[in-house]
N, C-alpha and C positions, 0 to 999 in steps of 0.2 A: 104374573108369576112372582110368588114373593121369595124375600131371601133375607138370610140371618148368618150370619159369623160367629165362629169362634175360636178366637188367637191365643195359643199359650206362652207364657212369657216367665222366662224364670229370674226369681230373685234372689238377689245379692245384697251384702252390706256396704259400707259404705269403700271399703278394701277392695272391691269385687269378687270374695269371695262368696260361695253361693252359701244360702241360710237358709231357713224352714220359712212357708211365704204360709206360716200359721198366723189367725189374726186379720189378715189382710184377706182374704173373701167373705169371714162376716160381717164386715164392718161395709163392704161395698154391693150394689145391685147390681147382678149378672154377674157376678165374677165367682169360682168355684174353685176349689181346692181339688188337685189331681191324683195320682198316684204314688207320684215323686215327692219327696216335702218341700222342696225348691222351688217346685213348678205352679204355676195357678193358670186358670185360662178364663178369659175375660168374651164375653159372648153377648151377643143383642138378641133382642127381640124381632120377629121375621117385617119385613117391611114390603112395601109395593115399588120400590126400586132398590139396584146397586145403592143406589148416591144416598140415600136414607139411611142404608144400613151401615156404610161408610163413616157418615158422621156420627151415629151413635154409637159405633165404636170409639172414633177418636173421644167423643165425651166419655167414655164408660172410662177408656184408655187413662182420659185426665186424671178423674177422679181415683182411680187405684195408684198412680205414680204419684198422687199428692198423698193418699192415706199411707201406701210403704214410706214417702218420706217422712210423715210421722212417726215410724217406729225405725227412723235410721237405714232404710232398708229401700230397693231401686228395682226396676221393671228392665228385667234385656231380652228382645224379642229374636233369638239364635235359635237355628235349628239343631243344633247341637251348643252344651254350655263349653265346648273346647278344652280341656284342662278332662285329666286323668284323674282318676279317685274313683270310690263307691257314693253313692248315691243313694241315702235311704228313700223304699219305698212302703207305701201303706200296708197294713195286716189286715186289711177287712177278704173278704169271701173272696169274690173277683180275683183277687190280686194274687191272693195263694193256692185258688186252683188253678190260674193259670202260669204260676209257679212249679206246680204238680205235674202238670204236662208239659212246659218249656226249659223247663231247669232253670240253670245259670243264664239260659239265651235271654231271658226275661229281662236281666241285665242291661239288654242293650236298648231295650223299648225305653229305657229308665233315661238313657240320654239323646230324648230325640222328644222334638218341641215342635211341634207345624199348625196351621190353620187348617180350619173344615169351613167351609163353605156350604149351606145347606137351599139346596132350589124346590121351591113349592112343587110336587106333583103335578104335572098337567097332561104331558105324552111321555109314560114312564120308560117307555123303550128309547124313545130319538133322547131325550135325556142321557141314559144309560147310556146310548154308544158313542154321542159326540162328546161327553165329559170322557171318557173313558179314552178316545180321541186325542184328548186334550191333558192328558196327564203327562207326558214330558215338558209341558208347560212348569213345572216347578222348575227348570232350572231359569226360568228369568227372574226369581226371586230368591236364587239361592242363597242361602247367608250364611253357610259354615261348608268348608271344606276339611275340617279338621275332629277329630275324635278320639278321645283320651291323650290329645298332648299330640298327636303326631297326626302328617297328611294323610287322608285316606283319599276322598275321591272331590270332585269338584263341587257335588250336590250329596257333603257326608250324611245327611239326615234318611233319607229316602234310601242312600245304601246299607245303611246300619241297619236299618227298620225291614227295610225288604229282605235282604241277601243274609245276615247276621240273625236277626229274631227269628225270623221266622222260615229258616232256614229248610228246619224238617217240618213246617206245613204250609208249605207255599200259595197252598190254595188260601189260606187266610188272611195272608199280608200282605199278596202280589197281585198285579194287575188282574181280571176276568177277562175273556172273550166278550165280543159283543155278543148281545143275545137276540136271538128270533122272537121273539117278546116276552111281557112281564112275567107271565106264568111258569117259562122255562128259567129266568133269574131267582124268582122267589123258591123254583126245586132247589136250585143251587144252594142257598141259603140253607136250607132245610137242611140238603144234605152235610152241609160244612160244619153245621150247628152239631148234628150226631156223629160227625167223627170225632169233632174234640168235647163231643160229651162222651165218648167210647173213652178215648184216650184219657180223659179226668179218672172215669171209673175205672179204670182198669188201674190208675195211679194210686188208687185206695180210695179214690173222694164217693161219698154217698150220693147216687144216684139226685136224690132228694134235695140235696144241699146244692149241686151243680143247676137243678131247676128253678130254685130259687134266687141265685146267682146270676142266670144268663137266659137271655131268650134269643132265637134267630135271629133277631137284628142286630142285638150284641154281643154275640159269639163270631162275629167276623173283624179283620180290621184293615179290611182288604182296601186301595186307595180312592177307588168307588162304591159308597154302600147305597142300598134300597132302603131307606129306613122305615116303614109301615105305620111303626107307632108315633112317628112324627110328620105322616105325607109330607115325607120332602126326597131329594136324591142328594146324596152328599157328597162333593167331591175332595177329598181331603191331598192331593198331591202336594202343595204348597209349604213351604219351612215358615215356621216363627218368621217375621219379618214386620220391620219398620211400616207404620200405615199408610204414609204415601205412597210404599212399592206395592203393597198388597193395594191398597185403592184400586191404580192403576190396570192388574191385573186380574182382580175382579169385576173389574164395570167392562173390561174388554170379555172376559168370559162369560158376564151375564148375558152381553150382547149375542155371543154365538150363540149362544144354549137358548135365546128368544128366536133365533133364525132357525137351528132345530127343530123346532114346535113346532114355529109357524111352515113352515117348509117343509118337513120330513129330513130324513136320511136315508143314503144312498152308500155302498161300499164300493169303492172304486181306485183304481191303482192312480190317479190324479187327484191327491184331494183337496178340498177350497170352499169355500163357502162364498163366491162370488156367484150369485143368480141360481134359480132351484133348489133342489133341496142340496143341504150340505154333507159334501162326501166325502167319508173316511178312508183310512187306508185300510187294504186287508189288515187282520189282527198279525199278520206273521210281519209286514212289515212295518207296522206301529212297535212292536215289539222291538226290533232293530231302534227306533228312533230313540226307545225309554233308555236303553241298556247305552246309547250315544249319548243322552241327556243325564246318563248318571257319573259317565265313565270321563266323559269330554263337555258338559255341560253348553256354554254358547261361544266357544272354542269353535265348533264343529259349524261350518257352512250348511252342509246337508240339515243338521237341525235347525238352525235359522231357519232356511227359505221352507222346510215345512212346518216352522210358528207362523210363518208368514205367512204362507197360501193359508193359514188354518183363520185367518184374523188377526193377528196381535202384530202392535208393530214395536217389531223387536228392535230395532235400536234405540229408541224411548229407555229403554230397560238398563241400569247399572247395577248387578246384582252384588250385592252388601258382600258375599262372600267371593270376589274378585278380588274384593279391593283386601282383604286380608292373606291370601295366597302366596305361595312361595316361598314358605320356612318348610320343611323336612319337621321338625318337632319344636313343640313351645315349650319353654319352663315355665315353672307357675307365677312369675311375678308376670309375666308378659299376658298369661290368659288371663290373669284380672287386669291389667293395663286394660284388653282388650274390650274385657265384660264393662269397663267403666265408661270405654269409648263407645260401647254401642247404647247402653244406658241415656250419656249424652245426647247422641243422636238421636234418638227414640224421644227426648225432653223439648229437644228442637224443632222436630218434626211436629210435635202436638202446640209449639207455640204459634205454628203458620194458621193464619188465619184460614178458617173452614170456607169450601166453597162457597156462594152463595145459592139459597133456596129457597124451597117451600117447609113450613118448619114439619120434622121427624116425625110421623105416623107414630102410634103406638101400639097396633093390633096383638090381640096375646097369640097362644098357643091353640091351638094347633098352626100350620102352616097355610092349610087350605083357607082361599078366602073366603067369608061368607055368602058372597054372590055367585058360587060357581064352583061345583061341585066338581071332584077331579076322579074318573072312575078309574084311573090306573092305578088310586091308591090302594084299592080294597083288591083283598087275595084271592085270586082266579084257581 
């Protein structure tokens, strides 16, 4: 099962005020410019383990924190940039029809920064329901509790994006039910794709124009996608964060999502992944656990001990946005002290020497490997 990253990370000057991170993804491979001008996300190529895809991030990582300091300018991996202001975002198609149907809410997508994680196709349903499973997992890497200057919630990226953006169409942004298999997910899609192609057009956007702009894979931006045109499953729950917290949290979740496959899934009000197949909780009470993981983050016992029966060992975990907690509002000298102290960090972290291995795979695009054809990827 292969797998590929992609972490956004926004840029600031040497002040830590944030600045246009223009420049810096032509100049580097894999790294791509967002929607935000601040923001860029730095992405690998799919690999045949976590620990391959790991390191070539932190390489990709190097090499963009050394070309921004060429132009004066620093990488902070924050799920939100903390500090109050507007935020310009791009004018291309995308971005202003989905301005057209979000309004202002669009706004708040503008200050929110996370990783995607992308899993090669192989059992596209036990994928779907254990990653899906597995989404209050972001709060062991939360790295911002704070949004525009003041506390919001413990894991502010994931509340802003959920509860805030996408507020009147939740079915786009918010968690999905598990599904009885691939064919009933990819309805899903279908359907989610025509409502907010309804709601574009009816905003005044031509038909035509909306078509060419978005297809059902990318009319959704819900925290688990099906991606088709990439055979892979992508779970996006995670904030912007430091590469060794993400490492950690990745090679633990590749790990389940390979006991997935091999095993199955099962829905069951005890769940664990110790022996059989690995089993989830109903969707009503996983629901409880996201809205505990957003609200109370790893405060909350009951969320522990179900990361724990889920795999992860959750005391390992210091998440970056703990240690910043507990002011009521920042001024802005203080959120750039902060954006320079994560900066820091993030410079530290890439100086530890890389595990040791077998050297990086380089397989391109698509995900699926050449030896083994994945039929859950194609449309039933």
């Amino acid at each position: 099962m292969r797998i590929g990253i992609e972490l956004e990370c926004w840029v600031v000057d040497g002040d830590g005020a944030l600045t246009s991170a223009s420049g810096i993804a032509s100049a580097c491979p894999g790294v791509d410019s967002e929607f935000v001008d601040p923001l860029l996300e730095v992405t690998t190529r799919p690999h045949d383990s976590a620990e391959a895809a790991i390191r070539e991030l932190r390489s990709r990582l190097e090499t963009t924190v050394e070309t921004a300091h060429d132009r004066g300018k620093r990488l902070v991996p924050l799920g939100t940039p903390l500090g109050e202001g507007p935020i310009p975002t791009s004018r291309d198609d995308r971005t202003a029809i989905q301005r057209a149907v979000l309004g202002d809410r669009l706004d708040h997508a503008a200050h929110c920064a996370g990783t995607h994680v992308h899993f090669e196709q192989v059992d596209a349903v036990d994928q779907l329901r254990v990653l899906t499973a597995l989404d209050p997992a972001f709060a062991l890497v939360a790295t911002s509790p704070y949004y525009r200057g003041r506390h919001a919630k413990p894991c502010a990226r994931p509340h802003v994006y959920r509860r805030l953006c996408y507020a009147d169409y939740p079915d786009h942004g918010r968690l999905w039910r598990y599904p009885r298999s691939a064919a009933e997910w990819r309805d899903r899609i279908d359907d989610r794709c025509e409502t907010f192609r309804t709601a574009a057009v009816d905003a005044g956007i031509d038909p035509d124009r909306f078509d060419a702009a978005f297809t059902p894979a990318t009319a959704v931006w819900s925290p688990v996608r099906l991606r088709d045109d990439l055979g892979t499953v992508e779970w996006r729950a995670p904030d912007a964060a430091p590469p060794s917290d993400l490492g950690r949290l990745i090679r633990e979740t590749a790990a389940i999502v390979a006991a997935a496959v091999e095993r199955g899934t099962r829905i069951e009000s005890a769940p664990g992944t110790a022996d059989g197949p690995v089993r989830v909780p109903p969707f009503a009470t996983l629901q409880r656990h996201v809205e505990t993981a957003l609200d109370r983050g790893l405060e909350s016992r009951s969320l522990r001990r179900y990361l724990d029966r889920m795999g992860y060992d959750v005391d390992a975990y210091r998440p970056v946005g703990s240690r910043i907690d507990g002011r009521t509002r920042l001024d802005p000298g203080t959120v750039r002290r902060l954006r320079r102290r994560y900066a820091d960090r993030l410079e530290r972290d890439l100086d530890r020497r890389a595990p040791a291995g077998q050297p990086v795979p380089t397989g391109p695009f698509p995900y699926r490997s050449s030896s083994r054809s994945s039929s859950s990827a194609t449309r039933s």
